[in-house]
C-alpha positions as CSV (number, residue, x, y, z in Angstrom):
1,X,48.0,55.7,2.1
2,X,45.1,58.6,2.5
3,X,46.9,61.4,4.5
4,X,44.4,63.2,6.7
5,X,45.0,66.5,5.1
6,X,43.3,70.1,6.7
7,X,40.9,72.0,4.2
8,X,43.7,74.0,2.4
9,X,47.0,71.8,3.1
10,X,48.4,70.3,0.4
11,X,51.3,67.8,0.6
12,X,54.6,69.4,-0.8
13,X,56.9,65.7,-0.3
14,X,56.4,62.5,0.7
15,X,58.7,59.5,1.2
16,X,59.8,56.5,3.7
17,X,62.8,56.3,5.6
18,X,66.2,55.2,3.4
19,X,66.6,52.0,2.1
20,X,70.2,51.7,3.5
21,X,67.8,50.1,6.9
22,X,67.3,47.5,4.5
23,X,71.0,46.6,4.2
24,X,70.7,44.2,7.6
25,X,68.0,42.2,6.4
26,X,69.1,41.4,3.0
27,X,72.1,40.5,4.6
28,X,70.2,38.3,6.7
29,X,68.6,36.6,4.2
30,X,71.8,35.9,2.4
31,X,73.4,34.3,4.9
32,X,70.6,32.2,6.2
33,X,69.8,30.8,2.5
34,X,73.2,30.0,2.0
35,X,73.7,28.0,5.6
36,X,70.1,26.3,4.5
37,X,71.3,25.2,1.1
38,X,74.7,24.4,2.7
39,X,73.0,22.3,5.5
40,X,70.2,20.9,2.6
41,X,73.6,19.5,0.6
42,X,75.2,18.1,3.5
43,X,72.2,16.5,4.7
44,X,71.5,14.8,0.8
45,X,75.0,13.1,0.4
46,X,75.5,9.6,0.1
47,X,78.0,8.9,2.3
48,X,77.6,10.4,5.3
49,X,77.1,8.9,9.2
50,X,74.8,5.9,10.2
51,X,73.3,8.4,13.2
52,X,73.0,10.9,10.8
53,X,71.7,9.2,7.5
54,X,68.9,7.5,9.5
55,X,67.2,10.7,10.0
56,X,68.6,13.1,7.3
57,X,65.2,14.0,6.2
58,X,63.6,15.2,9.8
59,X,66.8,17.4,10.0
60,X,66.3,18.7,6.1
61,X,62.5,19.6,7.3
62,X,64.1,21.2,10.6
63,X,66.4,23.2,8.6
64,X,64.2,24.3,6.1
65,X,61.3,25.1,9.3
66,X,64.3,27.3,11.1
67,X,65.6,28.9,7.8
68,X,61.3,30.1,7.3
69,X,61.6,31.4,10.7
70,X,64.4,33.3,10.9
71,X,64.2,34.9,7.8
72,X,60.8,35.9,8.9
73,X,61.7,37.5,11.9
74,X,65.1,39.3,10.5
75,X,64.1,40.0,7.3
76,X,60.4,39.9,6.0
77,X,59.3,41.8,9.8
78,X,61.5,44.6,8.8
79,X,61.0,44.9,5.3
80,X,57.2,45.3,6.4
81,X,58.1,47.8,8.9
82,X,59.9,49.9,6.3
83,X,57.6,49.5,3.8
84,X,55.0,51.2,6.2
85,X,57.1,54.1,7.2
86,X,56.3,57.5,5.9
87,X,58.1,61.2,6.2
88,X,55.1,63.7,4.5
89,X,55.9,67.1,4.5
90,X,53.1,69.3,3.7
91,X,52.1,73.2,3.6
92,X,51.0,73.4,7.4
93,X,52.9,69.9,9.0
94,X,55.4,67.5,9.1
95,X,53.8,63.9,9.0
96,X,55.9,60.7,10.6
97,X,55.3,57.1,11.3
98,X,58.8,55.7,12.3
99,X,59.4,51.8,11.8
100,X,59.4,51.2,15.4
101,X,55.4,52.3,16.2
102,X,52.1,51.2,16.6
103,X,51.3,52.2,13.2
104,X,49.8,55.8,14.2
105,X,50.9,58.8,12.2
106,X,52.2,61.6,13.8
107,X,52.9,64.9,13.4
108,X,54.1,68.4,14.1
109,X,52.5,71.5,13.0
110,X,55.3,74.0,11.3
111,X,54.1,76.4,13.5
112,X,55.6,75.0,16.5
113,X,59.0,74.1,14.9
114,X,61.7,76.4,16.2
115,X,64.1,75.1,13.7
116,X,65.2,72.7,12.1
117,X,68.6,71.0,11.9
118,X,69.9,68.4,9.6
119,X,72.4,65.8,10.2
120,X,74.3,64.0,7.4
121,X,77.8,61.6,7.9
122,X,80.7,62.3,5.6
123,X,80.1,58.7,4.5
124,X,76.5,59.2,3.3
125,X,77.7,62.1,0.9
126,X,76.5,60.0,-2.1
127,X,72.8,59.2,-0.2
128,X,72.6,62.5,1.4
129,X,71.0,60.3,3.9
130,X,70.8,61.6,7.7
131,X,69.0,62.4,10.9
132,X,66.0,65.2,10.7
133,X,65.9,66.8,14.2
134,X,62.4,69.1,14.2
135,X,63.1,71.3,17.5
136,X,60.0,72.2,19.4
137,X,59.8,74.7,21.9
138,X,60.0,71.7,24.3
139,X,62.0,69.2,23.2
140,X,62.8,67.8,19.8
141,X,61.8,65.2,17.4
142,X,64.2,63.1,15.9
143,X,63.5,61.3,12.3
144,X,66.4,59.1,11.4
145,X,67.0,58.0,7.8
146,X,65.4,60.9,5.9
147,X,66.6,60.2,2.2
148,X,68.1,64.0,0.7
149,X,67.8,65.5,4.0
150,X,69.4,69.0,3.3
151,X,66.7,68.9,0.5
152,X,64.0,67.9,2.5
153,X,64.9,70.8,5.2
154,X,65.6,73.5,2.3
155,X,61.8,72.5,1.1
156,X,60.4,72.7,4.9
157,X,62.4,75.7,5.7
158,X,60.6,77.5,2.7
159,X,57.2,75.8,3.8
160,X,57.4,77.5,7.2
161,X,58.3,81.0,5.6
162,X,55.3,80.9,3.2
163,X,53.2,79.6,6.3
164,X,54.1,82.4,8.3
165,X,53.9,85.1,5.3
166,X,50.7,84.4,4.7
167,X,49.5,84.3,8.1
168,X,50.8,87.8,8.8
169,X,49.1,88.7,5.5
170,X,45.9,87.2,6.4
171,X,46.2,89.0,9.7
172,X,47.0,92.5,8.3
173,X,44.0,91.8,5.8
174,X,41.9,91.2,8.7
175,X,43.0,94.2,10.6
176,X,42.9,96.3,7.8
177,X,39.2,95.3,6.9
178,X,37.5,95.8,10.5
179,X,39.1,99.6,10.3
180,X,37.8,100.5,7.2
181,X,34.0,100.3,7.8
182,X,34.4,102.9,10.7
């Protein structure tokens, strides 16, 4: 993916969302190959009912039609959604496109970002998984599933310190520079 990147901004970290989101739709899949293969060995044996042997091979093709279906909708849809969802941190920004989007990146310049706070469960101590909140002057922006998020806010915390030193330093330069031809 080609990040569109300012003159000078260079990209400090970039991921996509946990794969813990992926825990639903493998389980998906598992179950719904298993109750196909069950359903395709049922349907094969020899002995089973007149009604039912007559047309055993239109309900193998309906079982094997539903089980494409499903597991494209509860497992191969998602799994393309997380695959396109990105969490870039850079020297000036913070760069987003959830899962659930029309595909448009997003983002918020450090500037603007009051502060930062980082949520983590007591059951995610081994993932050090959790919820980014980026509070604005006007709100908040929430990014769920940021993998190492303590890390990730250390590294945007610093980001926004070396933003705003070098700003002030470019300022005093500036102010410094139109003084001294006087």
């Amino acid at each position: 993916m080609k990040l569109p990147l300012h003159e000078r901004e260079r990209v400090i970290i970039k991921t996509r969302e946990h794969s813990r989101v992926l825990r639903q739709p493998v389980g998906a899949f598992l179950v719904l190959t298993a109750l196909c293969t069950f359903s395709l060995g049922y349907l094969s044996r020899d002995d089973l009912s007149d009604w039912l042997a007559s047309n055993a091979n239109v309900w193998m093709i309906v079982a094997v039609v539903l089980w494409a279906a499903l597991v494209l909708i509860w497992s191969v849809i998602p799994w393309a959604r997380w695959l396109r969802s990105r969490i870039v941190l850079t020297t000036e920004r913070i760069m987003f496109r959830p899962t659930y989007n029309d595909g448009k990146l997003q983002s918020v310049g450090l500037f603007t970002v009051r502060d930062l706070v980082a949520h983590s469960k007591a059951k995610n101590a081994m993932t050090r998984a959790g919820t980014l909140d980026i509070v604005l002057n006007q709100g908040y922006v929430r990014l769920s599933h940021v993998p190492s998020v303590q890390y990730f806010r250390s590294l945007a915390m610093e980001a926004m310190a070396n933003l705003r030193s070098s700003q002030s330093m470019a300022h005093t330069e500036t102010t410094n520079s139109e003084g001294m031809g006087a």
